[in-house]
C-alpha positions as CSV (number, residue, x, y, z in Angstrom):
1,X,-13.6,10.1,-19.1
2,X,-15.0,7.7,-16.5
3,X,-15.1,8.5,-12.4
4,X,-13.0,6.4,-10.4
5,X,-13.5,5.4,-7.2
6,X,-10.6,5.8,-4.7
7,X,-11.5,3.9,-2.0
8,X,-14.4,1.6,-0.5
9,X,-14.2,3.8,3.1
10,X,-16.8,6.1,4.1
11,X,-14.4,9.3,5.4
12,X,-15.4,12.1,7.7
13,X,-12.9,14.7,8.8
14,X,-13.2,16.6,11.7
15,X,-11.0,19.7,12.8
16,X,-9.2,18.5,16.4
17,X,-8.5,20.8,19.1
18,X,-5.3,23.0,16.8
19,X,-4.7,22.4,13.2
20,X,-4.5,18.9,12.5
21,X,-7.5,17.3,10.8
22,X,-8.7,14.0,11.8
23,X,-10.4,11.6,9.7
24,X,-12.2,8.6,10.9
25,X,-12.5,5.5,8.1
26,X,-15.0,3.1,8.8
27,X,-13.6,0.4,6.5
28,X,-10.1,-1.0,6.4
29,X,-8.6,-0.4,3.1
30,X,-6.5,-3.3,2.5
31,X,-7.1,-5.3,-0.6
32,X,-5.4,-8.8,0.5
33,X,-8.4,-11.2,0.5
34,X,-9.8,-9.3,-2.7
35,X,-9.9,-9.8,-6.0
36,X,-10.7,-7.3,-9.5
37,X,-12.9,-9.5,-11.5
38,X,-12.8,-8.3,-15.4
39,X,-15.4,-10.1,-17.5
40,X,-15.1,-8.2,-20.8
41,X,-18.6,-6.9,-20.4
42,X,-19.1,-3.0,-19.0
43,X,-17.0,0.0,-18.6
44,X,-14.6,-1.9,-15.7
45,X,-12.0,-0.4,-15.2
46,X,-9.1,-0.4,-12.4
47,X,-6.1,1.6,-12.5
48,X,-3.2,3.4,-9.8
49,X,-5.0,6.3,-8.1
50,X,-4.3,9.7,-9.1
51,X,-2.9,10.6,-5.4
52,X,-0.1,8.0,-6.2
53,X,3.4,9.0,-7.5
54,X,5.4,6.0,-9.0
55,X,9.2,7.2,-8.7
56,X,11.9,6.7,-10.9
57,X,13.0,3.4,-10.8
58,X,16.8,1.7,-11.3
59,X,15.7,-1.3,-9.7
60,X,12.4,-2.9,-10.1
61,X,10.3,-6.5,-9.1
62,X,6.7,-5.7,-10.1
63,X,4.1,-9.2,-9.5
64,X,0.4,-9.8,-10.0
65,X,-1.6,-12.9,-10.0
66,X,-3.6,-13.7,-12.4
67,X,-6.5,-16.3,-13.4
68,X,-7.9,-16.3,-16.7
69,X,-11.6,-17.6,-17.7
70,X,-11.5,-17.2,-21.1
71,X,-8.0,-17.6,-23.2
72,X,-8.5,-14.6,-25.6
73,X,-5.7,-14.3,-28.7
74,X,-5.4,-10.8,-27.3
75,X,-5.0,-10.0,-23.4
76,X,-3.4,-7.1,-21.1
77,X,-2.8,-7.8,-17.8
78,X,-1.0,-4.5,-17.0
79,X,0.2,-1.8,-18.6
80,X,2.4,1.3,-17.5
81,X,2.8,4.5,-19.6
82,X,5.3,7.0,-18.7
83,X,3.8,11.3,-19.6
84,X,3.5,12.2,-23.1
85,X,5.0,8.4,-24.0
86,X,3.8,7.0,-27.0
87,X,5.0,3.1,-26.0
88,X,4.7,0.9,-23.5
89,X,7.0,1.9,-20.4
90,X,6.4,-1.3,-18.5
91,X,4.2,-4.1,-19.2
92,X,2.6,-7.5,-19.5
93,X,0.0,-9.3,-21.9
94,X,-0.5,-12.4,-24.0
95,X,-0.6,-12.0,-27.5
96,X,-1.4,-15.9,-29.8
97,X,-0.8,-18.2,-27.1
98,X,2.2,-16.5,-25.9
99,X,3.5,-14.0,-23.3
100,X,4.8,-10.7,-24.3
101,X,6.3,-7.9,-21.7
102,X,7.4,-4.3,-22.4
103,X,10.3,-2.4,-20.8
104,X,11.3,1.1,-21.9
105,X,9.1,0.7,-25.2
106,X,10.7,-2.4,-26.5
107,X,9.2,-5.6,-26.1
108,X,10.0,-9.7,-25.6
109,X,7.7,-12.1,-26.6
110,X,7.9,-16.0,-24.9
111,X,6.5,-19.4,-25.6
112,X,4.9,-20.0,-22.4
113,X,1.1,-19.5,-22.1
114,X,-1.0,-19.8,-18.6
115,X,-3.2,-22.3,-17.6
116,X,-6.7,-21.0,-18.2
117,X,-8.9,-21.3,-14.6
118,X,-5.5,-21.7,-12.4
119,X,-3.8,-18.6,-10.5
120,X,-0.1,-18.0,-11.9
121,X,2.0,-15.5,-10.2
122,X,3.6,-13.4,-13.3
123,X,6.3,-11.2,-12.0
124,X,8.7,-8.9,-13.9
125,X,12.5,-7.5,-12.6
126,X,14.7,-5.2,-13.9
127,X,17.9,-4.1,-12.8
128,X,20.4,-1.1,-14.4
129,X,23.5,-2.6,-12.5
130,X,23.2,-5.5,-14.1
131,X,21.2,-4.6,-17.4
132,X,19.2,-7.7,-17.0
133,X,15.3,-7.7,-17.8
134,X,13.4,-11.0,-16.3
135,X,10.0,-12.5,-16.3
136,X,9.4,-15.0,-13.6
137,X,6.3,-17.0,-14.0
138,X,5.4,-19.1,-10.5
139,X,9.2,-18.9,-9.2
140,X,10.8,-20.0,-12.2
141,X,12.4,-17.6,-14.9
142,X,11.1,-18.3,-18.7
143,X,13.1,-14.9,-19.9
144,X,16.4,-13.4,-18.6
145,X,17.7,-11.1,-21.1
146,X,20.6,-8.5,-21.1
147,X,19.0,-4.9,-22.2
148,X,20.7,-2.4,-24.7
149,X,23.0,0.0,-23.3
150,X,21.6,2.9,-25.2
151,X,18.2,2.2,-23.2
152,X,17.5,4.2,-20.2
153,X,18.4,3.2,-17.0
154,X,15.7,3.2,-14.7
155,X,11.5,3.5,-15.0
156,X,9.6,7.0,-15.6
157,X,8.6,8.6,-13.2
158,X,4.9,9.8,-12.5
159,X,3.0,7.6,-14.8
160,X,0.2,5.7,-15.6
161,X,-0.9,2.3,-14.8
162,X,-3.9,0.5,-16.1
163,X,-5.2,-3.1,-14.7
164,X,-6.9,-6.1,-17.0
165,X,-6.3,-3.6,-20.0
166,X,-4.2,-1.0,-22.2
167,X,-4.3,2.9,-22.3
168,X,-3.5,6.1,-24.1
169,X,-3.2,9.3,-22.5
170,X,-4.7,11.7,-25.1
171,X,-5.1,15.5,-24.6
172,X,-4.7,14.6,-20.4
173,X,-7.7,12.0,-20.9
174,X,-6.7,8.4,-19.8
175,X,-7.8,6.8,-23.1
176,X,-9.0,3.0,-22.5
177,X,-7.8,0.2,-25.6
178,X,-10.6,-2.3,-26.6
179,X,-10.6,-5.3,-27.7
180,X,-7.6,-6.5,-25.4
181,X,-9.3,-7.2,-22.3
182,X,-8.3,-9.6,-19.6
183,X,-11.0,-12.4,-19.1
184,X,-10.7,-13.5,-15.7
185,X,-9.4,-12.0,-12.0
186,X,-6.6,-10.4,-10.9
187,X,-5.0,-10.0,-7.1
188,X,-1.9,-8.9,-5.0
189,X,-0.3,-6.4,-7.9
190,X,2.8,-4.9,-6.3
191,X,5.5,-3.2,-6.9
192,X,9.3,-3.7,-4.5
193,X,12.1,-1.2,-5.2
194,X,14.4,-3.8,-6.1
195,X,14.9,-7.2,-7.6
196,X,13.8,-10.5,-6.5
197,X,14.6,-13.6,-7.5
198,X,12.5,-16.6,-7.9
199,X,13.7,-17.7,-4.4
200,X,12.8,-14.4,-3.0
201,X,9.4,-14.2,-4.7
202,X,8.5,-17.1,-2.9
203,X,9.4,-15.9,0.3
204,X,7.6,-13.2,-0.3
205,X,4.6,-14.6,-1.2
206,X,2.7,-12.9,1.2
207,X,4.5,-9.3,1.5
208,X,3.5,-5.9,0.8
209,X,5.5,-4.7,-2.0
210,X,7.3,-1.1,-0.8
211,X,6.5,1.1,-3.7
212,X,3.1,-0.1,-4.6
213,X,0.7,-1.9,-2.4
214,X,-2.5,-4.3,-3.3
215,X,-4.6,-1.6,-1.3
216,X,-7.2,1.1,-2.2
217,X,-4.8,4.0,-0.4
218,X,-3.1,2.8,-4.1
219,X,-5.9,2.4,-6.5
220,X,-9.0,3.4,-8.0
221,X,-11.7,1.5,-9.9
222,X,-14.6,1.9,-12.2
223,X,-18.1,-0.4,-12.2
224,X,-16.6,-3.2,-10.6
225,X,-15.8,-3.0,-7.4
226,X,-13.0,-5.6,-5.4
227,X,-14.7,-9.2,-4.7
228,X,-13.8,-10.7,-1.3
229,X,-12.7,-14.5,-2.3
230,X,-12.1,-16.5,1.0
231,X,-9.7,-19.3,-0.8
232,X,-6.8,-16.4,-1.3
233,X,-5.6,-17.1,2.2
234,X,-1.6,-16.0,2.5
235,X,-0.1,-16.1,5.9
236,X,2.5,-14.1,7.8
237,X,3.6,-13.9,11.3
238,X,5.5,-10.6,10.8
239,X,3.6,-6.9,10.2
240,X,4.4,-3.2,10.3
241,X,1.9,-0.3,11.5
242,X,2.5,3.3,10.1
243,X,-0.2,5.7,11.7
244,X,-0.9,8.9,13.1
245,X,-1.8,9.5,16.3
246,X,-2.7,12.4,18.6
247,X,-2.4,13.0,22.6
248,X,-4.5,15.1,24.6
249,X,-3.1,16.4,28.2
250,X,-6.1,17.9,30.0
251,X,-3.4,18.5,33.0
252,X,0.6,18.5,33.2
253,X,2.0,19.9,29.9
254,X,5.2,18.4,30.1
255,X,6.0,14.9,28.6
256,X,8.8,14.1,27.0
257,X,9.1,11.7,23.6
258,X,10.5,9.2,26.1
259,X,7.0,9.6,28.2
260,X,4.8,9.5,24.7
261,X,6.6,6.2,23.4
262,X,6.1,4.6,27.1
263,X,2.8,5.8,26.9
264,X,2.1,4.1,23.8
265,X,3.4,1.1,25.0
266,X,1.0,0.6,27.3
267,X,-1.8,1.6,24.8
268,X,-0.9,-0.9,22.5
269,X,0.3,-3.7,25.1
270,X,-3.0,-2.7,26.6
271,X,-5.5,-4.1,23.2
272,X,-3.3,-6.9,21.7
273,X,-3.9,-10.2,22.6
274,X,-1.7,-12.6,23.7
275,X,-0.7,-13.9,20.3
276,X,0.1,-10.4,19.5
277,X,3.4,-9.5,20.4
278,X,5.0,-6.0,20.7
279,X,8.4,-6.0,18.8
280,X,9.2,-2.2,18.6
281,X,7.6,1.5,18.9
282,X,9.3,4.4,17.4
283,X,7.8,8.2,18.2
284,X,8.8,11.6,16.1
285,X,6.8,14.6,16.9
286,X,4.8,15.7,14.4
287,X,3.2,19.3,15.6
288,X,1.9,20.8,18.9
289,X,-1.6,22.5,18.4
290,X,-2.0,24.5,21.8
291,X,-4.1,27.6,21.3
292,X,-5.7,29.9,23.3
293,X,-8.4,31.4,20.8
294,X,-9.7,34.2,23.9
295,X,-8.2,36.9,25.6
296,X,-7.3,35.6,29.0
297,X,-8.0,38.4,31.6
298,X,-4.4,38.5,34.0
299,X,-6.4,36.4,36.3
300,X,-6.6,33.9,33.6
301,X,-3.3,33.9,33.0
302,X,-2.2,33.3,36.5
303,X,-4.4,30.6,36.9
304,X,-2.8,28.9,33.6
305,X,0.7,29.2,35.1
306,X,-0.7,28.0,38.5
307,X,-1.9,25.1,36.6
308,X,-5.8,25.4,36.8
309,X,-8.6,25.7,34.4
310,X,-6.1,24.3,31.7
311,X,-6.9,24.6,27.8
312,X,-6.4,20.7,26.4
313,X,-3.6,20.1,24.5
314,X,-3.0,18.2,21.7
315,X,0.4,17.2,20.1
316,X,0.4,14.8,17.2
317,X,2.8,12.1,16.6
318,X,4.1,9.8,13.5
319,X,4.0,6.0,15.2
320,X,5.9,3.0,13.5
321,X,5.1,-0.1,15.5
322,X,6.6,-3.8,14.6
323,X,4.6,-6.7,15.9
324,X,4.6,-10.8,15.7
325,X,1.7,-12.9,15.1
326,X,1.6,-16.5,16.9
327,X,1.2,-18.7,15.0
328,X,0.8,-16.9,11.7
329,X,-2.4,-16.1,10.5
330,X,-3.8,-15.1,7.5
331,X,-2.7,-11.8,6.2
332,X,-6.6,-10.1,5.5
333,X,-7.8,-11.5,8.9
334,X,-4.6,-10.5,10.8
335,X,-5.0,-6.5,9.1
336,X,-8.9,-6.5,10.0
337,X,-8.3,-7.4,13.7
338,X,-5.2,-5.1,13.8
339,X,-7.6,-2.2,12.4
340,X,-10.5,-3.1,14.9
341,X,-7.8,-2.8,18.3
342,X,-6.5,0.2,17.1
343,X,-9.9,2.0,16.2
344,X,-11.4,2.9,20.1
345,X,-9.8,6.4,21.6
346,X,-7.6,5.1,24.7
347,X,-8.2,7.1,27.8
348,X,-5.3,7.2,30.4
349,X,-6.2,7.4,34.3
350,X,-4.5,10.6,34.3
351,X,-5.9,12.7,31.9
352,X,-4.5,11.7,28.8
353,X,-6.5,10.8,25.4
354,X,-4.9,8.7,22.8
355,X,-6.5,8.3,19.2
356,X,-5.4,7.0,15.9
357,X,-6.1,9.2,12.7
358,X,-7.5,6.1,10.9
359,X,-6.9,7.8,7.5
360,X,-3.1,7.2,7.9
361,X,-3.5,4.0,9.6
362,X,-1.6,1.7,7.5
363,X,-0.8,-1.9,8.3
364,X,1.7,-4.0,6.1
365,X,2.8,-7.5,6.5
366,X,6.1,-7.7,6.3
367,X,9.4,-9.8,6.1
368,X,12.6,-9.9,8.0
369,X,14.8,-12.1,5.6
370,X,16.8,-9.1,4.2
371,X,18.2,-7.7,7.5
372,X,21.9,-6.9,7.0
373,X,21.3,-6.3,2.9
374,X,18.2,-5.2,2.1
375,X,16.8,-3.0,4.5
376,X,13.8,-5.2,6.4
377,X,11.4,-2.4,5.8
378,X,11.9,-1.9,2.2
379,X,9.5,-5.2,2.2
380,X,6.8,-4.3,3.8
């Protein structure tokens, strides 16, 4: 069994002034702008981190690009095994010169090969409503079949999902298949909630998928860490922030949620640039850690009440922002420069300390074109 590395960011975690624990990242753990380069060779290996949960799924679009080197007769680009499964759950490989994909253990095999030394976006949709099963190969569909009633209806939960090659879980060891090996790179796997169509996937080009994400918060890797590769630019004007964040009141005690979202207004109008526009903030209270760890003579006490000599205190806060970036810019600069304004503690003239929790900091780009059917953060 091979170690995995979870992420490429340093972490330190630090207790704050009550119970919540703070970590500070020094690296930003997006993905977009990387690759996973597989060259046959080594013990590589890339797979969905243990920390993630992949839910049961009655609607599913699932993409990766991919860009071979080598043509093998036998290739895995991905592979998902459901526990204690003995077949393929969900999947996609190339098998002679053809393409073959997996859904609930049964599998379709098509003509159509890729290029060798081009990127293909290969994406795969299921639906239980409709019973159709779909594999969309750059926007167009070359298989749209109608599944077996007596199948399941939605995607295992809890599973297994292997990168640039097959697995077998054996006695609770992730077991890696040989001799199947994707020769080449692979980028921007993700998973949506629902289906897509080729129309969609285009729009979406650039998106964050909402179950799984091409991040390291998602995945974990083995001798070959991710390759920066400056020619996969994708732009988007439109991105979502999920963080922590704390507040510290040396003095006063007694803001409101109203008081803490106009406060954070001002942080964050305060660090974006001009071509950074605030769309929305929403605030929901996490926890209050305000403890007195001594035993305060009655002196003390009056003094508190009186409102000197003050204990800080800290009350932490879950902080969804929406912003706009004008013009649009690509997606891995856009996330770095995001990350770099939101990393400094801000300091308010009247004693008030704002900070980010960096380890939840989580910044998505995302798209607007389903408001009114598909919920707009479902994409991002």
């Amino acid at each position: 069994m091979v170690k995995s590395k979870k992420s490429l960011a340093f972490i330190v975690c630090v207790w704050t002034f009550g119970s919540y624990l703070l970590c500070s990242v020094s690296a930003n753990p997006s993905l977009w702008g990387k690759k996973a380069g597989f060259t046959g060779m080594g013990s590589c290996h890339w797979q969905l981190s243990k920390t993630f949960s992949m839910p049961s799924l009655e609607e599913l679009s699932v993409c990766v690009d991919l860009w071979q080197l080598i043509v093998t007769s036998d290739w895995t680009a991905f592979v998902y095994n459901k526990p204690g499964g003995q077949k393929i759950e969900l999947g996609l490989a190339g098998v002679g010169g053809k393409l073959k994909a997996w859904l609930f253990g049964e599998e379709w095999m098509i003509s159509n090969y890729l290029l060798p030394r081009s990127w293909h976006t290969v994406c795969l949709t299921w639906s239980n409503h409709s019973r159709k099963f779909q594999l969309i190969i750059n926007d167009t569909a070359y298989l749209s079949s109608t599944v077996n009633d007596l199948m399941p209806s939605s995607l295992a939960p809890n599973g297994t999902l292997t990168l640039g090659e097959s697995h077998r879980i054996v006695g609770g060891v992730m077991d890696f298949e040989t001799g199947t090996n994707f020769i080449g790179e692979v980028t921007l796997f993700r998973v949506w909630g629902f289906v897509l169509s080729p129309q969609e996937l285009i729009d979406l080009k650039c998106i964050s998928g909402n179950i799984a994400t091409w991040s390291m918060n998602n995945w974990e890797y083995h001798s070959c860490p991710p390759v920066t590769d400056h020619r996969l630019k994708c732009e988007c004007p439109k991105y979502k922030i999920n963080t922590k964040i704390s507040i510290t009141q040396t003095m006063n005690y007694t803001l409101n949620i109203s008081e803490i979202k106009e406060i954070t207004e001002q942080w964050l109008k305060s660090i974006f640039p001009q071509n950074i526009t605030l769309n929305y903030v929403f605030i929901s209270h996490l926890s209050q850690t305000y403890e007195i760890v001594s035993q305060l003579s009655e002196q003390s006490n009056t003094e508190i009440k009186e409102g000197r000599n003050l204990l800080p205190k800290t009350e932490w806060f879950s902080c969804l922002v929406y912003v706009t970036v004008s013009p649009a810019a690509a997606v891995d600069e856009t996330q770095d420069l995001l990350w770099t304004l939101l990393m400094p503690t801000y300091n308010q003239i009247n004693h008030i300390i704002l900070q980010t929790d960096l380890a939840s900091l989580n910044i998505l780009p995302r798209a607007t074109i389903f408001e009114g059917s598909k919920n707009a953060s479902e994409t991002g």
